[in-house]
C-alpha positions as CSV (number, residue, x, y, z in Angstrom):
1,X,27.0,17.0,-5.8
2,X,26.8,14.2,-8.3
3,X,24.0,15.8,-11.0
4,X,24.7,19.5,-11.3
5,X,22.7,19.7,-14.6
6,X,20.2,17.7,-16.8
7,X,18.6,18.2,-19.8
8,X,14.6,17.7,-19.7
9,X,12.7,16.2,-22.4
10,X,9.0,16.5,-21.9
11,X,6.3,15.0,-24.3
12,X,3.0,13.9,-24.2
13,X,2.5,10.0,-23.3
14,X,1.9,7.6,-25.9
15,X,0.9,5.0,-23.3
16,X,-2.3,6.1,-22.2
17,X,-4.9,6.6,-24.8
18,X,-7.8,7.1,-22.3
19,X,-6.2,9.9,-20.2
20,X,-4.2,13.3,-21.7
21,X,-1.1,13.3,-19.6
22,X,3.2,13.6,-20.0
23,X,6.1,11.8,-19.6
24,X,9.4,13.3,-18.3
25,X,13.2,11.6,-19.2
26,X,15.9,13.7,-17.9
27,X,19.4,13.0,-19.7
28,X,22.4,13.1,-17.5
29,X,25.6,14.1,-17.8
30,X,26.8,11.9,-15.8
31,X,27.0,8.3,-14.8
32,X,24.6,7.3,-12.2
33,X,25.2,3.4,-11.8
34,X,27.0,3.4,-8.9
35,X,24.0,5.7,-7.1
36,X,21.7,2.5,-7.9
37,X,22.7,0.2,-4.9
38,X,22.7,2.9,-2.8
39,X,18.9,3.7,-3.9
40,X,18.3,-0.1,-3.8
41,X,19.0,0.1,-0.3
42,X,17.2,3.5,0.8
43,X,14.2,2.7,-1.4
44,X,13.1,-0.5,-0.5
45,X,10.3,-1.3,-2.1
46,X,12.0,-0.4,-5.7
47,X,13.0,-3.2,-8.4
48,X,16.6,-3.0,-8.9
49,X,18.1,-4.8,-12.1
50,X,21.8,-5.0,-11.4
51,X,22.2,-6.7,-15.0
52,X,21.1,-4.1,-16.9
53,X,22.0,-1.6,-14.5
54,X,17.9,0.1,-13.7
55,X,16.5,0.9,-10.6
56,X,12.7,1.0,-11.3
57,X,10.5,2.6,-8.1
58,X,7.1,3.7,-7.6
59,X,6.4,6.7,-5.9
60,X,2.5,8.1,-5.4
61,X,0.7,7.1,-9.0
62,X,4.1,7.7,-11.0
63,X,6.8,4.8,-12.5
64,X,10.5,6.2,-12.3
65,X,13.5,4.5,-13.8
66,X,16.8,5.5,-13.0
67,X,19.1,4.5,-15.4
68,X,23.1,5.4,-15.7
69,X,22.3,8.4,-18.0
70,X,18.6,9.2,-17.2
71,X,15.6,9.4,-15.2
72,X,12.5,8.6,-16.6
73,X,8.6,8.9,-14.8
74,X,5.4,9.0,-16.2
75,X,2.1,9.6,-15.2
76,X,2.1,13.2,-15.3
77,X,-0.3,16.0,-15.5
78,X,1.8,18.9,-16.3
79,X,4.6,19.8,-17.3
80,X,5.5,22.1,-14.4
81,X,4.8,18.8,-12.4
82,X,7.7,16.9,-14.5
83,X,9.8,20.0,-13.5
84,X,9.1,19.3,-10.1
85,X,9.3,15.7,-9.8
86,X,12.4,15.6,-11.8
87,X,13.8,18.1,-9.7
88,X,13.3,15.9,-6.3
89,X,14.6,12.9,-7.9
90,X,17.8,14.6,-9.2
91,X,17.4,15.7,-5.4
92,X,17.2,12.0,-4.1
93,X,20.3,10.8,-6.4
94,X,22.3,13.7,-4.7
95,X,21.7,13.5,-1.0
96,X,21.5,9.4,-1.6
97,X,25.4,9.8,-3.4
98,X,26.0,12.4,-0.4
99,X,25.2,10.1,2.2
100,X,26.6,7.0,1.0
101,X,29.1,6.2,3.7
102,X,26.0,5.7,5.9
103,X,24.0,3.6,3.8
104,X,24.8,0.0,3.1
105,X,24.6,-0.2,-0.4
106,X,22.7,-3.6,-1.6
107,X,23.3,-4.8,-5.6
108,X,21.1,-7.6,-5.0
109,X,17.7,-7.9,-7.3
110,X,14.5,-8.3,-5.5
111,X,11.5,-10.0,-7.4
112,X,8.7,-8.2,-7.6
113,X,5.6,-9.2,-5.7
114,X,2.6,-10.1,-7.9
115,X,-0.7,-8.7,-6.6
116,X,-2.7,-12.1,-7.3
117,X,-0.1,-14.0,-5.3
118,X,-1.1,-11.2,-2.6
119,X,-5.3,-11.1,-3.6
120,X,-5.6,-15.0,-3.2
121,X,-4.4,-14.7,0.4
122,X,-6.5,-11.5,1.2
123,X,-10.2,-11.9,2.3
124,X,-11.9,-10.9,-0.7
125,X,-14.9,-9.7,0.6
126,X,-14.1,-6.0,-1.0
127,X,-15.5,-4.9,2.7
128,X,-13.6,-1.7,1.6
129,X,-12.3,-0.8,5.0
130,X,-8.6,0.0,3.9
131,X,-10.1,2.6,1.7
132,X,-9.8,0.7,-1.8
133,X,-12.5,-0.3,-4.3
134,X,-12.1,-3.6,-4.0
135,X,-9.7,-6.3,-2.2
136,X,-7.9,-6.6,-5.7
137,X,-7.1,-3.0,-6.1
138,X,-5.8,-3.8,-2.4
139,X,-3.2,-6.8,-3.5
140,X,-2.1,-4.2,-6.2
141,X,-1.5,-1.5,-4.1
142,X,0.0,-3.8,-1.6
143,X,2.4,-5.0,-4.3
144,X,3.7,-1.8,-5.0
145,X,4.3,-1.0,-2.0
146,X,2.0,1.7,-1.7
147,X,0.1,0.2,0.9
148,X,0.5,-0.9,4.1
149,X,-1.0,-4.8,4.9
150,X,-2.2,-3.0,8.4
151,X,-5.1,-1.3,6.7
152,X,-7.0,-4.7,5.4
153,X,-8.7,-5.0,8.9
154,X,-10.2,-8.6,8.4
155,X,-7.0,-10.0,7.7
156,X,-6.4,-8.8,11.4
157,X,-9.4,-9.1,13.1
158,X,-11.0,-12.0,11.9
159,X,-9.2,-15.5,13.1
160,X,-10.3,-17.4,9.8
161,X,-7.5,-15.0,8.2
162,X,-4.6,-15.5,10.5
163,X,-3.3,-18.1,8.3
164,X,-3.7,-15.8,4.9
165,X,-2.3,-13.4,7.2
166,X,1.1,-15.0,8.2
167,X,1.4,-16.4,4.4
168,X,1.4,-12.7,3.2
169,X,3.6,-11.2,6.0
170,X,6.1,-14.3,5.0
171,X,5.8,-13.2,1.3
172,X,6.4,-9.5,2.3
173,X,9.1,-10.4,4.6
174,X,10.8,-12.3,1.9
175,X,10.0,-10.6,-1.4
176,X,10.5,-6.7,0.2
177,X,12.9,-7.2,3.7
178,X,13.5,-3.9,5.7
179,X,17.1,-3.6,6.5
């Protein structure tokens, strides 16, 4: 086991004026960095800065940043939730460092995808059928990774779109490739 123990610092977020939630950095004892192609590989739709060294990922509504000594996420609306989020991602560092003869790791960056790059190619008729407010909230979702392009239905069933279609699977393909 790579992290055996951490030390949790939980505060109250300073980024979000409109909404009362926390912020959770756990400090490491040790060195993560090598962990971070490994994750760059499992995780792929993550933004890994091998510069720096950072892995930043989304995962539900929450940011996480693993750094060499720490994990950061945000987004939180208690602190027994930063418990147990933190406690998965030490989790995830572990069994990613445990299984790492089996993963390929990959130190290469990936850019990110920009969600108007993605909303000028989508439909925009905010038709709502992928269960978003609108086709922009879509193209963010989308370029997060959150989403899958499946559930815009127009951009499958309509032949106008097939065009859009292909352009966004090629920027998908090439921005975020599966292994």
């Amino acid at each position: 086991m790579l992290i055996e123990t951490y030390n949790l610092e939980i505060e109250v977020s300073k980024h979000s004026a409109d909404e009362f939630e926390y912020e959770a950095i756990a400090k490491l004892p040790v060195d993560i960095r090598h962990v971070l192609p490994y994750l760059n590989s499992k995780l792929r739709n993550g933004t890994y800065l091998p510069d720096v060294p950072a892995f930043s990922w989304r995962k539900d509504d929450h940011k996480i940043a693993f750094w060499p000594d720490r994990i950061a996420v945000d987004h939180l609306d208690s602190r027994e939730k930063a418990q147990t989020l933190i406690d998965e991602l030490v989790k995830l560092v572990n069994d990613t460092w445990d299984a790492r003869d089996k993963i390929v790791p990959d130190g290469t960056g990936r850019e990110n995808l920009q969600p108007l790059e993605l909303y000028r190619l989508l439909p925009r008729t905010n038709c709502k059928t992928c269960g978003e407010a609108s086709c922009f909230n879509f193209a963010l979702k989308l370029a997060a990774g959150q989403i899958e392009l499946a559930k815009c239905e127009p951009l499958f069933a309509e032949a106008e779109y097939q065009e859009p279609r292909a352009q966004v699977e090629s920027l998908l393909a090439a921005k975020r490739p599966l292994l």
